[in-house]
C-alpha positions in Angstrom: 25.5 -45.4 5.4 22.0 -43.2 4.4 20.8 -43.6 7.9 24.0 -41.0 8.8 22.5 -38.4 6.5 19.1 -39.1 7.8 18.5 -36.2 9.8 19.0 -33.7 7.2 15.9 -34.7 5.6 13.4 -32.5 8.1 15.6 -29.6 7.9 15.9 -30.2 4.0 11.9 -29.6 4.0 11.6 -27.1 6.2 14.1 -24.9 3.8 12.1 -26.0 0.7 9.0 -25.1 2.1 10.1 -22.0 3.4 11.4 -20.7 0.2 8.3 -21.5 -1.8 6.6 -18.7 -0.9 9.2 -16.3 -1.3 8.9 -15.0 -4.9 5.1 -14.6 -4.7 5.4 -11.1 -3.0 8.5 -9.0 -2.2 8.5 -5.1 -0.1 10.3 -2.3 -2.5 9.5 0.6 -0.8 7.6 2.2 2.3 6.5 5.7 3.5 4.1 6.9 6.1 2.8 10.3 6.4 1.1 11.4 9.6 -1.9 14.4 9.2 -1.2 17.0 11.9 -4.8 17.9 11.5 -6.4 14.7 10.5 -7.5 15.6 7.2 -7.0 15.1 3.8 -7.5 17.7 1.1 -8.8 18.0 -2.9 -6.2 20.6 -3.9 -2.9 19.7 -1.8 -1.9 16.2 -1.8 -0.2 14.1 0.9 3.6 13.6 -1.1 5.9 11.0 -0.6 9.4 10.2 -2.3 9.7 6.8 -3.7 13.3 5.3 -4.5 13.1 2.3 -6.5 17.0 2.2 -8.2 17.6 -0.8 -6.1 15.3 -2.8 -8.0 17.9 -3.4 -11.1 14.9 -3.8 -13.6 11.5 -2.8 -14.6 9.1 -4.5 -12.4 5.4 -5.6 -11.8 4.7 -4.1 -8.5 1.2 -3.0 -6.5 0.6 -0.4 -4.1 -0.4 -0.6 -0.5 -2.3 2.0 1.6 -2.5 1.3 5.5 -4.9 4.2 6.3 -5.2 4.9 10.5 -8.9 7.1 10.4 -10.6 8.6 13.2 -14.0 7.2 14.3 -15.8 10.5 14.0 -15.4 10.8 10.5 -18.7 11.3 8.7 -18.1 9.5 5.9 -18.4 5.9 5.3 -16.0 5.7 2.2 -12.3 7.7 1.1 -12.4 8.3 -2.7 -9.0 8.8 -3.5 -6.7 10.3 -6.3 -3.7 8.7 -7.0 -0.9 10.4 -8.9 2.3 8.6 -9.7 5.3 11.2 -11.0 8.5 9.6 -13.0 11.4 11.7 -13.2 11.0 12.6 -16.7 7.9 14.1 -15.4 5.2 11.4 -16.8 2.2 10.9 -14.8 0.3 7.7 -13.8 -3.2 8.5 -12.4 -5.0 6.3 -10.5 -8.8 6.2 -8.4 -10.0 4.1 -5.6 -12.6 4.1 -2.8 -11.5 3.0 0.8 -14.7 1.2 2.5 -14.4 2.6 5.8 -17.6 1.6 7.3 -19.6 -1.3 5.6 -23.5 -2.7 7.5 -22.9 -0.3 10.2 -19.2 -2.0 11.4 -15.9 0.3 11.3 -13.5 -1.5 9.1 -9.4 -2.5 10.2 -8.3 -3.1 13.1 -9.0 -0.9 16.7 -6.4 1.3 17.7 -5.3 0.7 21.6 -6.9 4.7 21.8 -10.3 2.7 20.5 -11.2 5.8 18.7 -9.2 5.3 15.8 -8.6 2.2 13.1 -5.9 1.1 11.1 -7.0 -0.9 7.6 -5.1 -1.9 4.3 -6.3 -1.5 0.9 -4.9 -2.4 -2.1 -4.9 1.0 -4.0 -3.3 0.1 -7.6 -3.3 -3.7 -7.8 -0.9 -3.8 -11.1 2.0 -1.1 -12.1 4.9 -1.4 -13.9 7.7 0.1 -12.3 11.0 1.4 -13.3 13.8 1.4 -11.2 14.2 5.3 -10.6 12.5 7.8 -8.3 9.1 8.8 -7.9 6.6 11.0 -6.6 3.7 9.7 -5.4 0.8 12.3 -4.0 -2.2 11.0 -2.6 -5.5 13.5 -3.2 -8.8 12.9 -1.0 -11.2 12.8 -4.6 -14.1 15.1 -3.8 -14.9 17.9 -5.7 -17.9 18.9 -3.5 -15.9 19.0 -0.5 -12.3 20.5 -0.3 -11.3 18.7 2.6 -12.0 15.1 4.6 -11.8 14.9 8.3 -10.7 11.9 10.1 -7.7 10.6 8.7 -4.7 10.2 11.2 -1.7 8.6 9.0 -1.5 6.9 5.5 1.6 4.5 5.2 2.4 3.7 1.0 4.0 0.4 0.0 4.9 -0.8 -3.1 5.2 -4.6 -3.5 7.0 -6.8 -6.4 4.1 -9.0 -7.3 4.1 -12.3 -9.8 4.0 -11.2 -13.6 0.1 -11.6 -14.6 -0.7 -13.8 -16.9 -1.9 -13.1 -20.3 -5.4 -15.9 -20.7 
């Protein structure tokens, strides 16, 4: 009388090993910006609106650039400025540097143009959202120079992530 039931054993595995892997990372937002003139400036910031009052509760999330950069770009590295806006007007800030070109290799992946390439970095790796809106503005970080050539689009995601562990 088992042997009847049998058969449900492989598909039995193949749904427990499919859902194992689905609380380690889950999408909560996206938004992509494309520079009409390929660049990115110190003093005005590229702006997106982030929804989150789907996500029913405060939640540990990270943020997700996909950067698309132009070849020709002079510089090897994007500092960045990261501002995160809550609707009562509290501001998160945040830095990071995007490795662009490392021992002489671009970094990402060619474009099919082969002139531009598409990478993902990991700009805040731990935030604790609330489920409200947002502003986020991205600021290239260089005082020295007011504005950096050579990026094409920036794409934002925010990610649920695993609560981190206190050791």
């Amino acid at each position: 009388m088992l042997y009847r039931y049998f058969w449900l054993l492989p598909l039995l595995c193949l749904i427990i090993g499919f859902l194992s892997g689905c609380g380690d990372i889950r999408p909560l937002w996206k938004g992509s910006i494309k520079l009409e003139d390929y660049t990115m400036y110190y003093s005005e910031p590229c702006e997106y609106q982030v929804n989150l009052e789907h996500i029913g509760q405060a939640t540990d999330a990270m943020l997700e650039l996909v950067i698309t950069y132009y070849v020709g770009t002079t510089r090897s590295e994007l500092p960045l400025f990261i501002v995160l806006e809550d609707k009562n007007h509290k501001l998160s800030e945040f830095t990071t540097l995007v490795v662009l070109k490392a021992e002489g290799e671009w970094m990402g992946i060619p474009e099919s143009n082969e002139i531009d390439y598409t990478l993902t970095h990991i700009a805040i790796p731990h935030i604790q959202l609330e489920p409200e809106e947002y502003t986020l503005r991205v600021y290239a970080n260089d005082e020295e120079i007011e504005s950096l050539y050579g990026v094409v689009n920036i794409t934002a995601r925010f990610y649920e992530t695993p609560p981190q562990s206190e050791d």
